[in-house]
C-alpha positions, -999 to 999 in steps of 0.1 A, spaced: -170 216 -170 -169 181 -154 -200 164 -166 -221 143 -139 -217 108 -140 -254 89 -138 -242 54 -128 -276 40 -144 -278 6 -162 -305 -16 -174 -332 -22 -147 -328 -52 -142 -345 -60 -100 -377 -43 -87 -357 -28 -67 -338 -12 -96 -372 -2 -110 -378 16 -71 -348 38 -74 -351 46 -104 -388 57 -100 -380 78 -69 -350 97 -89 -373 103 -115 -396 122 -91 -369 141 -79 -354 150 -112 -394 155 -133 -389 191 -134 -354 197 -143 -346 222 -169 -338 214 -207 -301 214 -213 -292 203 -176 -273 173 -163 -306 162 -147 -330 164 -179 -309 137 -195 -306 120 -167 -347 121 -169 -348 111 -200 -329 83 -196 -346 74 -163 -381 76 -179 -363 54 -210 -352 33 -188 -385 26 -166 -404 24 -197 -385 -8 -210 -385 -26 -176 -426 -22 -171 -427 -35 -208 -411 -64 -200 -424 -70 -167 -456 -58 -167 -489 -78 -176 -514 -56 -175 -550 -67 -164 -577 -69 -195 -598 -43 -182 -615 -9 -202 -593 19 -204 -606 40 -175 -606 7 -153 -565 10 -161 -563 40 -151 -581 40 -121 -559 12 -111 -525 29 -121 -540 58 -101 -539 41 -71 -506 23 -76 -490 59 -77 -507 75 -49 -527 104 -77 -557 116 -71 -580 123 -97 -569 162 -93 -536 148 -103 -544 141 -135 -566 176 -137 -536 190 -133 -517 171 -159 -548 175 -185 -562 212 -175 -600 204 -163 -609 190 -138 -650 186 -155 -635 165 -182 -613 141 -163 -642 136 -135 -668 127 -166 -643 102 -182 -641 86 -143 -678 85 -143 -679 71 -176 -695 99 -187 -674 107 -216 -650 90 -235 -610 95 -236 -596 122 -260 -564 118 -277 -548 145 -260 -560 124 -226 -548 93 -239 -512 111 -244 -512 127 -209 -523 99 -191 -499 73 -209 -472 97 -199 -483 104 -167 -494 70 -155 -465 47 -173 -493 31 -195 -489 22 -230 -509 45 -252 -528 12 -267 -542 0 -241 -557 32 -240 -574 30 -270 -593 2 -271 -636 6 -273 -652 5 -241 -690 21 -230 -700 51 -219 -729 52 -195 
C-alpha cells in the first residue's frame, strides 16, 4: 500500500496557519489508523505551535476568552453544548453563573485552540 504523502511543514505565514486550519476541518473526524488521522494529528500539532508563537492573547477572565475565540471560529454556544454534553451548563458558565469544570476547561482548550492555563485562572461568578 502506497502511503499518502502530506506535503506539510512548519507553519510558518498566516496563510499557512489558513490552510492548515481548513484541512483540519475537513479531516476532524477521520478514523483511528487512517492516512488522514495522522495527518490530523500532525495538523492540530502543527496549528498548536504556530498560535503559541504567534498568539498574544488578551488579559481577559476565562469565559471573556472564550467568548472571544467563539466568535473568531464562527461557534455558537450550541457548539460547545455539543462538544461538552449540556447545553444548561455551558449557558450558566456564559452567564457567569457557574464556574468552569475541568472537564470544560479540557473540551474547550481543545475545541477552541486555547491553552488550558489561561483557562484556569480565578475569575467571579455573579
Amino acid at each position: 500500500m502506497k502511503k499518502k504523502k502530506t506535503g506539510w511543514y512548519l507553519l510558518e505565514t498566516e496563510q499557512d496557519y489558513g490552510n492548515a486550519l481548513a484541512r483540519y476541518e475537513e479531516v476532524k473526524y477521520a478514523a483511528k489508523g487512517t492516512a488522514e488521522h495522522r495527518e490530523k494529528l500532525l495538523l492540530a500539532h502543527l496549528i498548536s505551535e504556530f498560535e503559541e508563537k504567534t498568539s498574544e492573547l488578551p488579559e481577559v477572565d476565562p469565559v471573556e476568552l472564550i467568548k472571544i475565540r467563539m466568535e473568531d471560529f464562527g461557534y455558537k454556544p450550541a457548539d460547545l453544548a455539543r462538544e461538552y454534553g449540556d447545553k444548561g451548563t455551558v449557558s450558566k458558565v456564559l452567564n457567569y453563573k457557574q464556574a468552569l469544570s475541568l472537564t470544560m476547561i479540557r473540551k474547550f482548550s481543545r475545541l477552541l485552540h486555547i491553552p488550558a492555563e489561561a483557562l484556569i485562572a480565578e475569575y467571579k461568578l455573579r
